[in-house]
C-alpha positions as CSV (number, residue, x, y, z in Angstrom):
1,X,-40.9,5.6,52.0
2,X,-44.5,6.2,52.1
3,X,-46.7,6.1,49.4
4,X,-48.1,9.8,48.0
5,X,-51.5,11.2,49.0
6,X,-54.1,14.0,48.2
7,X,-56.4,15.3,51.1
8,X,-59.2,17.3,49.7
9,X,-61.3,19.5,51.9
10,X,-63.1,22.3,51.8
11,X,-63.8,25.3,54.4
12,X,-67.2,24.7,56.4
13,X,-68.7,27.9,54.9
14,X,-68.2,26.9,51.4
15,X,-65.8,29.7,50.8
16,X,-63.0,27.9,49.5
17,X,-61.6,24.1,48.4
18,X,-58.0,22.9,49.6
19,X,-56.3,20.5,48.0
20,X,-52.9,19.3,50.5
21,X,-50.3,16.3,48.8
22,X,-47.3,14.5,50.8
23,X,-45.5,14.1,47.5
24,X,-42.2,12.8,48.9
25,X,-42.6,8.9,46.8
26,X,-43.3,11.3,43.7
27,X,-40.7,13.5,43.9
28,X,-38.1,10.7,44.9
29,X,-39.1,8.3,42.1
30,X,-38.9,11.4,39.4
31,X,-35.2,11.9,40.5
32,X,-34.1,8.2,40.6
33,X,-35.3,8.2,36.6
34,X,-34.0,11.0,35.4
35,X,-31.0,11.4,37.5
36,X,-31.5,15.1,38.4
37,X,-29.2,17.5,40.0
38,X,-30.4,19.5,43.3
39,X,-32.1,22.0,41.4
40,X,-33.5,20.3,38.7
41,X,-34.8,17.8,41.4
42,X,-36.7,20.2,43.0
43,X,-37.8,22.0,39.7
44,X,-39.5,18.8,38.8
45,X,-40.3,17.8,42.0
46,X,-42.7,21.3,42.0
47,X,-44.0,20.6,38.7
48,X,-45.2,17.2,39.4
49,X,-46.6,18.2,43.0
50,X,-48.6,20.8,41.5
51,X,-49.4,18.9,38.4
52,X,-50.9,16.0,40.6
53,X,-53.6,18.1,42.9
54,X,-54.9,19.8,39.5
55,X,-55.4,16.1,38.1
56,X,-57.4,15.5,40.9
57,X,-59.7,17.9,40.2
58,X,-60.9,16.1,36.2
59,X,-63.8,14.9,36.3
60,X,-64.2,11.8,34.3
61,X,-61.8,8.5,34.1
62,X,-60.6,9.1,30.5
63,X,-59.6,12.8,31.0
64,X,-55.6,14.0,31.0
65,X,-53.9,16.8,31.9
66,X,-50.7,18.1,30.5
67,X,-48.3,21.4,32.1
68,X,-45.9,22.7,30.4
69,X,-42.4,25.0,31.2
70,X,-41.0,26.6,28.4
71,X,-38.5,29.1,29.9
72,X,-35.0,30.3,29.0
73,X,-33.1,28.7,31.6
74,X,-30.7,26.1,31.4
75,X,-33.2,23.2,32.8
76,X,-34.8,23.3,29.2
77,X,-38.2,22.9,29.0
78,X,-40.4,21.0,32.2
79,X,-43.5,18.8,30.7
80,X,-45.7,16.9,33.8
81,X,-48.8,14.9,32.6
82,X,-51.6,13.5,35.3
83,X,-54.6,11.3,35.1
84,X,-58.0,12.2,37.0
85,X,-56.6,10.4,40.2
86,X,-54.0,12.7,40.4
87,X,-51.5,10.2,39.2
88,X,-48.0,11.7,37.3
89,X,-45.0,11.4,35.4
90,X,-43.0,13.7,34.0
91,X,-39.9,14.8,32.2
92,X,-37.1,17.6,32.3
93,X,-35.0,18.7,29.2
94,X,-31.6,19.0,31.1
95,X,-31.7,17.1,34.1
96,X,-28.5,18.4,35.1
97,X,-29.2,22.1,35.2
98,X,-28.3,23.5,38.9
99,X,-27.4,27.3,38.8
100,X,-26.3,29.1,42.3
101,X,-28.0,28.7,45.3
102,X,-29.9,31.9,46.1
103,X,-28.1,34.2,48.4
104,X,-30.0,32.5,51.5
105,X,-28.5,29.0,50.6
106,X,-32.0,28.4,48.9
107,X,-32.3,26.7,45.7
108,X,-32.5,28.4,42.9
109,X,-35.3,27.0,40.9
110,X,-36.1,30.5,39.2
111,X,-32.9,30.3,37.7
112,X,-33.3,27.4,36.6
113,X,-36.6,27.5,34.7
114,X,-36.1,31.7,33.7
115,X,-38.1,33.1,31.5
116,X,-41.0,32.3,29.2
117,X,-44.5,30.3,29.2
118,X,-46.6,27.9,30.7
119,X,-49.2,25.7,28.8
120,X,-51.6,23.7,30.6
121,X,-53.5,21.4,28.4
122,X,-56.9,19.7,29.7
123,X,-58.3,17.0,27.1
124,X,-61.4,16.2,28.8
125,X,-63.0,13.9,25.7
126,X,-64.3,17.3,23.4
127,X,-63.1,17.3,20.0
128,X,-59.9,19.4,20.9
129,X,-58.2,19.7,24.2
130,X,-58.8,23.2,26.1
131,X,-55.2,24.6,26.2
132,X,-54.8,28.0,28.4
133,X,-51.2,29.7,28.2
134,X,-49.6,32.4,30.5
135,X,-45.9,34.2,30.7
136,X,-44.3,32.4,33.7
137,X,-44.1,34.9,36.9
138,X,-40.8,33.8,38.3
139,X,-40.0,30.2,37.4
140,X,-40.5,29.2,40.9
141,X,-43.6,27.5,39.8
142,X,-45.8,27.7,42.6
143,X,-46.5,31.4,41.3
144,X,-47.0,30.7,38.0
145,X,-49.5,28.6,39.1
146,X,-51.5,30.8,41.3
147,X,-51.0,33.0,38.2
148,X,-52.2,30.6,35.6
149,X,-55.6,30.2,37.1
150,X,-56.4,33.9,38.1
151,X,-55.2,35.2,34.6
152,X,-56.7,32.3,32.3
153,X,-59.6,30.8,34.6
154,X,-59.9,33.9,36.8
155,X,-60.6,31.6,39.9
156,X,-58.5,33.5,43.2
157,X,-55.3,30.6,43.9
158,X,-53.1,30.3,46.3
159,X,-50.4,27.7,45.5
160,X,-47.4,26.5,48.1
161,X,-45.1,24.0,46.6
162,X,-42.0,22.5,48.3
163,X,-38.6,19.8,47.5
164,X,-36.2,19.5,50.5
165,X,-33.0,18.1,49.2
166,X,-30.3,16.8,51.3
167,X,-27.0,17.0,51.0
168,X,-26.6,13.4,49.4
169,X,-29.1,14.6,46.7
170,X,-31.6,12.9,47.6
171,X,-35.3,13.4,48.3
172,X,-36.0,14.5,52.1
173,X,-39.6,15.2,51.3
174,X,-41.6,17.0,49.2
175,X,-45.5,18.3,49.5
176,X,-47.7,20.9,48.6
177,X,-51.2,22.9,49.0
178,X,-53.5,24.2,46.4
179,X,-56.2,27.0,47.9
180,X,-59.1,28.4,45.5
181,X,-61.6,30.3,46.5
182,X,-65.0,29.5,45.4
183,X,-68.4,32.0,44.0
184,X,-69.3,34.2,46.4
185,X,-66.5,33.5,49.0
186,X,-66.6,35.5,52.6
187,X,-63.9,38.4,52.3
188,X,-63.1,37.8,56.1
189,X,-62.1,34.2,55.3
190,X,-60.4,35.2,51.8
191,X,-57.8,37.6,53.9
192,X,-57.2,35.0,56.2
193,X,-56.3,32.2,53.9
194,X,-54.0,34.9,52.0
195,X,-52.2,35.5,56.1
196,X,-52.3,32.3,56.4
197,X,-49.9,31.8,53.3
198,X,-47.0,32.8,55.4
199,X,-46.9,29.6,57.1
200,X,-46.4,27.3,54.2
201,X,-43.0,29.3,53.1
202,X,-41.3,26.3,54.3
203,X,-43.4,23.6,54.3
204,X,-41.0,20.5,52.6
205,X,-39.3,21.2,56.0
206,X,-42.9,21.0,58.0
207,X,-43.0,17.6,56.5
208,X,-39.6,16.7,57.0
209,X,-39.9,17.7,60.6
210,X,-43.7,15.5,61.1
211,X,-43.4,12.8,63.8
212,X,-43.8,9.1,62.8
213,X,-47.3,8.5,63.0
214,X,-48.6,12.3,61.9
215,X,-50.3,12.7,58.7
216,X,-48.5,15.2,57.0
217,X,-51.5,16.5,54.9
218,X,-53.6,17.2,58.5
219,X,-50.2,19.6,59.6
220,X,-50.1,21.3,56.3
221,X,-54.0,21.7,56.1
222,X,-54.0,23.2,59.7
223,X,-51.3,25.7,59.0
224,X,-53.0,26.6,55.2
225,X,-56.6,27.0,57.8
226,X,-55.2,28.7,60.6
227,X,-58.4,29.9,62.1
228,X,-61.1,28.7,59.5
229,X,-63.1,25.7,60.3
230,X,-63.3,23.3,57.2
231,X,-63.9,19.7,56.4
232,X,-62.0,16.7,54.8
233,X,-64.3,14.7,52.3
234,X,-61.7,12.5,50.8
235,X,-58.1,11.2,50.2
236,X,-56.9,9.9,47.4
237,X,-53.6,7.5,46.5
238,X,-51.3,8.8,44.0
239,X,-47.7,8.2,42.5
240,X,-45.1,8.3,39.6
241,X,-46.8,6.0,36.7
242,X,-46.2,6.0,33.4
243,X,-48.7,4.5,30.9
244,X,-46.0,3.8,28.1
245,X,-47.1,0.4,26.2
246,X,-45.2,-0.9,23.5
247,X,-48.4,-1.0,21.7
248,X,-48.4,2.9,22.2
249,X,-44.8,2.7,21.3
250,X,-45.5,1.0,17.5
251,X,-47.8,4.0,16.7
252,X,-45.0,6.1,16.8
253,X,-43.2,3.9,15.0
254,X,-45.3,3.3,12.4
255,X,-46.0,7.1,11.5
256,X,-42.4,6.9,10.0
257,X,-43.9,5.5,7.4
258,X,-42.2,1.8,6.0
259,X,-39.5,3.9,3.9
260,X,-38.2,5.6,6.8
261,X,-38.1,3.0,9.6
262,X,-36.4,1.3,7.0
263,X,-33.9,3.7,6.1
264,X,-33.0,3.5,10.1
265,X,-32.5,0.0,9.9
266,X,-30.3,0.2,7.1
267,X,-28.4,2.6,8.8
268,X,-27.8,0.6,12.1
269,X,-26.7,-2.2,9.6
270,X,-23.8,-0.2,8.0
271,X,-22.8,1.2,11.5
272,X,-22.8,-2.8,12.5
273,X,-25.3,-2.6,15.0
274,X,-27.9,-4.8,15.4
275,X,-30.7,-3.7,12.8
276,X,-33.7,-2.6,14.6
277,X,-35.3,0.6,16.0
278,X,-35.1,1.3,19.6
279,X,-37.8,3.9,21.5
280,X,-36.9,5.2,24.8
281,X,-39.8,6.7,26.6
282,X,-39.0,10.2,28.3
283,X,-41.1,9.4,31.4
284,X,-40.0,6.5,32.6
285,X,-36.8,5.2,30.6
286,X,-38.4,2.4,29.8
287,X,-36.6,1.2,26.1
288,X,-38.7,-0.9,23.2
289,X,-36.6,-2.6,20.5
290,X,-38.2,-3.6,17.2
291,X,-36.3,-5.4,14.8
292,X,-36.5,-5.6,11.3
293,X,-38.8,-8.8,11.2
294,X,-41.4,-6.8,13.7
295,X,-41.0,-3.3,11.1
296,X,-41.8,-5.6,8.1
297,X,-44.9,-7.6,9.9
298,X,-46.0,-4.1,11.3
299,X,-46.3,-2.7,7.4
300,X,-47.0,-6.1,6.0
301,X,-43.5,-5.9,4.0
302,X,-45.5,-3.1,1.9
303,X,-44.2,0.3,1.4
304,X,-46.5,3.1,1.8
């Protein structure tokens, strides 16, 4: 498989910047963690997609972005972090949730989401992090996107966003494209970027469907800019990483305070099971075991 990209262009006339990813690596590598069902693998597969081309757009090495699904449905709720490269990981409540397929044999990822908010949370080195929130559209996440920046930004987005399953389960491909019109953008080439939007209603299957040796970006760009000359300045490598350390890990730990991670080991003891404290991280699955001789050298055998 591949490895994920971001194509970044922008329209000759300055009218508009495009962001297009191939996301299939992502998509695939998010489902082989947390062992999704159909619907939750493309719910997640969305939410990283999208997640990635916004974390392109930071600015600055040490800046993080963090999205947010909070909805009703039985997926629970959808978190997908990036770094300024565009890199992601992510996590989903119930990775098992797969309501109905649509009446058009479609997956459901509406249903699976429902109801409630998004939270998009920039920390870009200030002294807090800019959070923005807005009531989900539809769950489908590519319009509660779209919806996010016009309502709390009020910049004009178009967002596509697509998983292909197969019938196995797994990962056929995955992509997306990310359209925002800049200050002062021509009307003529606003209307047809928003006609244009009808040919990306399928576009997991326009990448499925590339020939060996296409780049998938160029065919989704060319569909997005039917008719609109434009310009590609960059591409950028991306993929599923996690940034989990064990060093990271012990913080956590260590907010328990001595009395408490030692209540936890005492409690492992008279259960019979080995006494130490075991962290699984949510992105990645990755487990850190610290024993009782690593909790008393972390508090210096000192209670709080």
């Amino acid at each position: 498989m591949k490895p994920s990209k971001i194509t970044r262009m922008i329209t000759r006339d300055g009218s508009a910047r495009v962001h297009v990813i191939e996301s299939t690596a992502i998509a695939a590598r998010a489902m082989a963690i947390h062992r999704t069902a159909p619907t939750s693998s493309a719910a997640l597969g969305r939410l990283l997609t999208a997640v990635s081309m916004i974390g392109s757009m930071l600015g600055e090495k040490t800046d993080a972005l963090t999205v947010s699904l909070a909805g009703d449905g039985p997926a629970g709720k959808l978190i997908a972090c990036s770094d300024w490269m565009g890199n992601v990981r992510g996590y989903i409540e119930n990775p098992q949730a797969d309501p109905p397929r649509k009446q058009n044999g479609k997956l459901d990822v509406g249903a699976a989401v429902g109801r409630g908010t998004m939270r998009v949370l920039r920390d870009c080195g200030g002294k807090e992090p800019e959070i923005g929130s807005v009531e989900l559209v539809s769950g489908e996440i590519a319009e509660d996107i779209a919806a996010y920046f016009a309502q709390s930004e009020q910049i004009p987005t178009l967002c596509a966003l697509g998983v292909l399953i197969g019938k196995n389960g797994e990962c056929l491909s995955a992509g997306g494209v990310l359209v925002q019109l800049l200050p002062f953008a021509d009307e003529a080439v606003a209307a047809r970027l928003e006609e244009n939007a009808k040919n990306l209603r399928d576009l997991s299957r326009v990448i499925a469907a590339c020939p060996e040796g296409e780049d998938p970006n160029l065919r989704l760009a060319a569909l997005a800019l039917e008719g609109i000359e434009y310009d590609v300045f960059d591409e950028i490598p991306v993929a599923y990483r996690c940034d989990c350390s064990r060093e990271r890990t012990a913080r956590a730990v260590r907010s328990l305070g001595f009395a408490e991670a030692s209540s936890v080991l005492a409690e492992e003891e008279a259960a019979g099971r080995p006494a130490r404290i075991e962290v699984g991280c949510r992105f990645c699955g990755k487990k850190y075991c610290f024993t009782k001789q690593d909790i008393e050298k972390m508090f210096g055998k000192k209670k709080d």
